[in-house]
N, C-alpha and C positions, 0 to 999 in steps of 0.2 A: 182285399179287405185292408182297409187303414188301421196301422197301428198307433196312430195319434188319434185318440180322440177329441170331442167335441168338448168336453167338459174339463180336460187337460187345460186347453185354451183358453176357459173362461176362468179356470184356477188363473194362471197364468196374467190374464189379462186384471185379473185383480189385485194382485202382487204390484204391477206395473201401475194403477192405479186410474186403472177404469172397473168400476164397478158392474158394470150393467151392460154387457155387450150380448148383442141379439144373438139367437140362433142362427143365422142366416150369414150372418158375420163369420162364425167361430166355426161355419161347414166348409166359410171358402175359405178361409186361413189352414184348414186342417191338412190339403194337399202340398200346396207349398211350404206350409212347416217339414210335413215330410220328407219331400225333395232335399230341403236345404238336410235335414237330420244327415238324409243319404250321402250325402256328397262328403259331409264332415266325417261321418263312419269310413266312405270308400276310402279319403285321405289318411285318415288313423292307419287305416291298413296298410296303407302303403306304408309310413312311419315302422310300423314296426315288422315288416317283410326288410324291408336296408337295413334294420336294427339285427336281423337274422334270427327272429323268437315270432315264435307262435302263437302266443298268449298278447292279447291287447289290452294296452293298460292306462290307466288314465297319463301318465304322460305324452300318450301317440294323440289322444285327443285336446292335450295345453298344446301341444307341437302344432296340431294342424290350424286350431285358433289362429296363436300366432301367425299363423304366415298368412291367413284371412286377413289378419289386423283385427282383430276381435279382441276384447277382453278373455283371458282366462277364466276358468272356471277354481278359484282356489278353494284347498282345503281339504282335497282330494287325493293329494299325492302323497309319496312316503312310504312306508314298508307295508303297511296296509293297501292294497289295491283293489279290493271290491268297498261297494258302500252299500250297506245297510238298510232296508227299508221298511216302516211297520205300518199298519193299516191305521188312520185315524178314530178312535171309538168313534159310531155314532154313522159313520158315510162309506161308501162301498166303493168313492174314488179317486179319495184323496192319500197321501201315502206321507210319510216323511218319514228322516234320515232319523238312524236307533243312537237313541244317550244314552253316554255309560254315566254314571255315577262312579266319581271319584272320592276315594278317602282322603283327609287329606294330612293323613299320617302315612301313607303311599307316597306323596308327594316329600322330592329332596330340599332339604333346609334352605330358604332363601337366606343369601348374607343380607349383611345390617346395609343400608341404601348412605352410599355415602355423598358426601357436598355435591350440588348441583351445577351445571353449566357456568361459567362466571368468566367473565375477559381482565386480562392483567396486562401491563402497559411491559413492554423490554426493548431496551435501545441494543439492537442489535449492531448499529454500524453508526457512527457520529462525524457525519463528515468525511465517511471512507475508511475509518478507524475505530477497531473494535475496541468496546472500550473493558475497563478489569470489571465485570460486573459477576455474582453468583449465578446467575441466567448461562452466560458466555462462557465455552471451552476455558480452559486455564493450557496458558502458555505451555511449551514442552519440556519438562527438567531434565537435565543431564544425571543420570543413574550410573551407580558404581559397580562394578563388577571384580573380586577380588579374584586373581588368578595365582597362585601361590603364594609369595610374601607379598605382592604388588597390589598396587589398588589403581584400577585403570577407569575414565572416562568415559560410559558411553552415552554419545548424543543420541536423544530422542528427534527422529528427525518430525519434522511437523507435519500434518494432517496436508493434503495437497490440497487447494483450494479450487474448487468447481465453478469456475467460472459461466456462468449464463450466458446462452447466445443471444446478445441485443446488437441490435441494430442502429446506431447513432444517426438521424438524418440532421442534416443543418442544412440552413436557410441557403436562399440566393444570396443573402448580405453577408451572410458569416463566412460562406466561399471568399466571396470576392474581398473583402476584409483579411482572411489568412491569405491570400493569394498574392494581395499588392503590400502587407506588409512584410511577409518571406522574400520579395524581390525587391523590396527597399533593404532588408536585412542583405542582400546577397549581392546589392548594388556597390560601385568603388567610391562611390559619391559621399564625400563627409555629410553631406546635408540631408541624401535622404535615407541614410541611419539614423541623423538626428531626428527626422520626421518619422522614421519608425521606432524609435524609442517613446518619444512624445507620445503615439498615440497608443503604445504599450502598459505607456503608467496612468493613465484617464480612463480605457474605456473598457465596459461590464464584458468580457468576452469569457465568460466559464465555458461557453461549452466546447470551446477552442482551446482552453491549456494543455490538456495529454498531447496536440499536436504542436502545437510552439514546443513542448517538451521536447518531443521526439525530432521537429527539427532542429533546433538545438542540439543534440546527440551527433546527429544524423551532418550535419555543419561544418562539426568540427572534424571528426574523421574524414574528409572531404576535402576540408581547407586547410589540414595542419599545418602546410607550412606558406600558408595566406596570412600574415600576420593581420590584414585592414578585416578581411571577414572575419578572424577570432577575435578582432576588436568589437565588429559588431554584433556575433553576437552575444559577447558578457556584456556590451551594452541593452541588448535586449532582454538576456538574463537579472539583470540591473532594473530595467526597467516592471518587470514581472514581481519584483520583490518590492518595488514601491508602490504597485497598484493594489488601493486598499478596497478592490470592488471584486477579487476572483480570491480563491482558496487553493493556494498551493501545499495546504499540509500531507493530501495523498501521494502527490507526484514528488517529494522533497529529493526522497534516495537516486530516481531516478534524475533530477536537476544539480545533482552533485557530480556525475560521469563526467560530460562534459567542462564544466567548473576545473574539477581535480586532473584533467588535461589538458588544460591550456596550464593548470601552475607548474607541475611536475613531466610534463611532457619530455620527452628525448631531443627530439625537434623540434618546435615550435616557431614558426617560420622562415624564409627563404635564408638568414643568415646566422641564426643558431646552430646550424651544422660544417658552416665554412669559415675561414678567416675574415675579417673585416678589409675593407678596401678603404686604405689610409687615404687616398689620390682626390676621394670626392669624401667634399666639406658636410658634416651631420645636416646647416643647414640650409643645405641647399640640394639632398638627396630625395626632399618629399616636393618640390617645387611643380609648379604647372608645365613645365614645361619637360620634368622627369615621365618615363613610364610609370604605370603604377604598378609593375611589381619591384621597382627599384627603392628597398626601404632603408633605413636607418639601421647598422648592426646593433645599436641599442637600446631598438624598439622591441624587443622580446621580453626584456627587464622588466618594463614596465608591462609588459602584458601580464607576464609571470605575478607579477606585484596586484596588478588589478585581480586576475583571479582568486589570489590567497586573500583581498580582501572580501570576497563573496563570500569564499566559503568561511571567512569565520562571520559573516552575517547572519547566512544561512544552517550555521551551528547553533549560531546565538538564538534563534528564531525556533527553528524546526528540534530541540535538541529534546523539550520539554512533551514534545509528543511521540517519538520515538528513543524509547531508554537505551540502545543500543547505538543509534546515531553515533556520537561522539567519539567513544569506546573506538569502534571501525575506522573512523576516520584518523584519529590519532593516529592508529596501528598502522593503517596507509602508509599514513608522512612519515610516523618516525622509520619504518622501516624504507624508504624512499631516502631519507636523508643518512642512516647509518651505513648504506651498501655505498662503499667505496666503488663500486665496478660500474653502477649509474653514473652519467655525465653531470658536472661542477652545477651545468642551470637546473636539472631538477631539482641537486640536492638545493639548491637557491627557492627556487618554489617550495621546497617542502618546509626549508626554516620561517618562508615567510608567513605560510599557513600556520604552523603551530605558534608562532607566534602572536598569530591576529587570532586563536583561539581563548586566549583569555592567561589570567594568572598564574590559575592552578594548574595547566597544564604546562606551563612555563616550568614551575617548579618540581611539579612529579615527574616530570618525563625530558626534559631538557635539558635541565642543570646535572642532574646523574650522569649525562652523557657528553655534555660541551668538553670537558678535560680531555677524553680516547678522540674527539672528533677534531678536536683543535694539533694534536698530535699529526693526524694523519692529513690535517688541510696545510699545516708548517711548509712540506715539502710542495705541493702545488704552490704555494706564495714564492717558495725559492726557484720555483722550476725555470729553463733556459727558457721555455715557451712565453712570449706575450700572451696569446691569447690564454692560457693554462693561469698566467698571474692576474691576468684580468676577472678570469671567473672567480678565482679563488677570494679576489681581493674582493668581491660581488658577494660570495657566502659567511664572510668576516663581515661585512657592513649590515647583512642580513642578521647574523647574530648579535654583534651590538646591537643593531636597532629591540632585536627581541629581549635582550638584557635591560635597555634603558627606558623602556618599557614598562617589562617588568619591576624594577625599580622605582620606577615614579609613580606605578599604580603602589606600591608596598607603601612608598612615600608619604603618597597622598593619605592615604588611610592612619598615618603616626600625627600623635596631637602633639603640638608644636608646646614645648614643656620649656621650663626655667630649669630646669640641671637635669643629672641623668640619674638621678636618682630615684628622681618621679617617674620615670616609664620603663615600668617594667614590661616583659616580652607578653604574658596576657592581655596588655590591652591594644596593643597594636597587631598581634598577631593572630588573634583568634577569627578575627574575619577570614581572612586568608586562608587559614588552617582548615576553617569550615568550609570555601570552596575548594580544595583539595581533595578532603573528605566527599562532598557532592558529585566528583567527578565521579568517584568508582571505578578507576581505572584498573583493570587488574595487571596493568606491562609492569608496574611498580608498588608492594605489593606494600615497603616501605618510603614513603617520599622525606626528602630532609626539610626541616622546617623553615622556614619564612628566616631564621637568622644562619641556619647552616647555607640555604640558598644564595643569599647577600653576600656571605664570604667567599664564597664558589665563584660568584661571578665576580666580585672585585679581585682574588687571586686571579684571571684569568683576563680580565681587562683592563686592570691596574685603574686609572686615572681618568680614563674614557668616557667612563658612566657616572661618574664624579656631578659632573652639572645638569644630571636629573635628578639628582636627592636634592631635599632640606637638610638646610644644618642642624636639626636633631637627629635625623639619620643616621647625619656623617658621623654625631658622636657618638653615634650608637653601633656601630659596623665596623670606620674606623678607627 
């Protein structure tokens, strides 16, 4: 005897949304309904025989759906597992599921429905750089920690940053592009440096800087003491800063590494670390007919020189998007140029940097210190050694130049008055005073002012720096 009936079906078939299906229809539907019923129960069972429980429950039969690929049957499951069924008034075979009536003072207090779905714009990242927005993390402050009578610093160190794994592909042309201009960079040939410079300041290649970056790095430590390779590549470095079609503001910190090792370097090529060879004439040491590693001993000078020009470009440039920039770099050089036990050219590299850093750092951080440093350069200017006088006499011209410098910039900013009456230290000195201020340096927590500075350096170079003031200056200082 079928436990499906006939009348189940034509229920069934009207739900579905045929009204009128025959008897003859709904006699031969009613065994393979069955069948199928059975197969879905014998799989329940099974569900809950692995389940290790006796009792069948509608989750054994969403279970065995599922793996049919069937919809479930919802509404069924939950701490409640049988379901209810009342007879329809009126029909003898039709059934449905028992309602409860709820109170709906039974029912727990719904909260109040707050603001709906809505999209709001945040710049999370600007170019690589997050910028100070309420949205974005807030930088990490340094918290105090009082240990007795003492009050100590501790740094919050920063959140580690999660970097995503992407995958960079570039083209067949951006290959071959980094390819031939890193072997033009790597080439002896003056010319095709100059051809890979050229093509470094013209053409759109953003998706190639992190790698020009990192060969740059990568260059220098390689060639340190290739003077013609660290020529090209602060030429390439050179050229990357005049190309107004890529964005170097992410990569800055890292394009300083390099930079700040060609100025301050130990060695920096083949004859910064040995005597000069007096025998062969300066110009005739780079000649066609010389090898190419036979350079000029005072071709380092000016290497050292050209690098300290980057980096105060690249301070100039890059300083306003990272606040800390400057601060570090300072701290570098001046500590680079106070260690007596570093060799005469880096401390030369390092004056030449801070001085191609600008005014204010002239006068907060280098005039404080020219007196103790001029001291202890005295005895290298007297030393028996040539080469010892030669550098020394290299770190003096470096300082002058950073004095007369400073000076003619202070100069230029003094209005050119009929007596000395009229210009008082407010109006020539408040520019200056205010980039002092803007630096933020904390090595000098007090800097001396724009007329204590002038005094310093003229007690300290007498007559020297004399012909880069105006003659209000001079009546002003001396």
């Amino acid at each position: 005897m079928n436990f499906v009936r006939s009348e189940s079906i034509k229920v069934i078939a009207e739900m579905v949304g045929i009204p009128r299906l025959s008897d003859e229809i709904a006699d031969a539907l009613v065994p393979d309904v069955e069948f199928r019923l059975r197969e879905i129960a014998g799989e329940a069972v099974q569900f809950m025989k692995h389940s290790k429980r006796t009792k069948l429950t509608t989750d054994d039969i969403t279970n065995t759906l599922r793996c049919r690929r069937m919809p479930p049957v919802l509404g069924h499951s939950g701490p409640k597992q049988y379901v209810g069924f009342q007879r329809v008034d009126g029909s003898k075979d039709i059934f449905v599921q028992e309602e409860f009536e709820l109170a709906t003072s039974s029912l727990p207090s719904v909260p109040a429905r707050g603001p709906g779905p809505h999209i709001a714009g945040h710049w999370l990242t600007v170019e690589g750089l997050q910028p100070a927005t309420a949205a974005n993390p807030p930088p990490p402050v340094a918290a105090e920690l009082t240990v007795g009578n003492k009050r100590r610093k501790l740094s919050v160190p920063a959140p580690t940053p999660t970097k995503p794994l992407v995958k960079q592909v570039l083209s067949q042309d951006q290959q071959e592009f980094f390819e031939r201009v890193t072997g033009l960079v790597r080439s002896s040939d003056p010319q095709a440096s100059r051809a890979a410079s050229a093509s470094l300041q013209t053409v759109a290649y953003q998706p190639l800087v992190p790698y020009f970056v990192q060969f740059a790095s990568d260059q220098v430590l390689q060639s340190v003491k290739d003077e013609r390779a660290l020529q090209s590549v602060l030429g390439a470095v050179e050229s990357m800063l005049i190309n107004p079609a890529i964005v170097l503001e992410p990569y800055a910190e890292s394009l300083i590494v390099p930079v700040l090792t060609c100025a301050t370097g130990r060695t920096i090529g083949p004859d910064s670390a040995r005597p000069p060879r007096a025998s062969v004439p300066e110009n005739e040491q780079d000649g066609p007919g010389r090898p190419p590693h036979v350079i000029s001993p005072h071709h380092h000078w000016s290497l050292r020189s050209r690098a300290a020009v980057l980096l105060g470009r690249i301070s100039l440039r890059f300083s306003r998007f990272y606040a800390h920039l400057l601060p570090r770099l300072v701290k570098t050089l001046l500590a680079t140029w106070l260690d007596m036990s570093r060799p005469l050219p880096s401390q030369y590299g390092a004056i030449r940097a801070l001085g191609e850093l600008g005014a204010a750092v002239i006068q907060s951080v280098v005039v404080p210190n020219i007196g103790v440093y001029m001291k202890n350069l005295d005895s290298s200017l007297k030393s028996s050694n040539e080469r010892t006088r030669e550098e020394a006499a290299q770190c003096l011209g470096a300082l002058q130049a950073a004095a007369a410098a400073y000076m003619h910039e202070v100069a230029g900013r003094i209005p050119v008055a009929p007596s000395h009456h009229e210009m008082s230290a407010p109006r020539f000195a408040r520019t200056v005073e205010s980039d002092v201020r803007s630096v933020s340096l904390t090595l000098n927590p007090s800097p001396p002012t724009v007329e204590q500075a002038c005094a310093e350096l003229v007690s300290v170079f007498g007559d020297s720096i004399v012909p880069f003031v105006n003659t209000a200056f001079c009546r002003l200082v001396l």
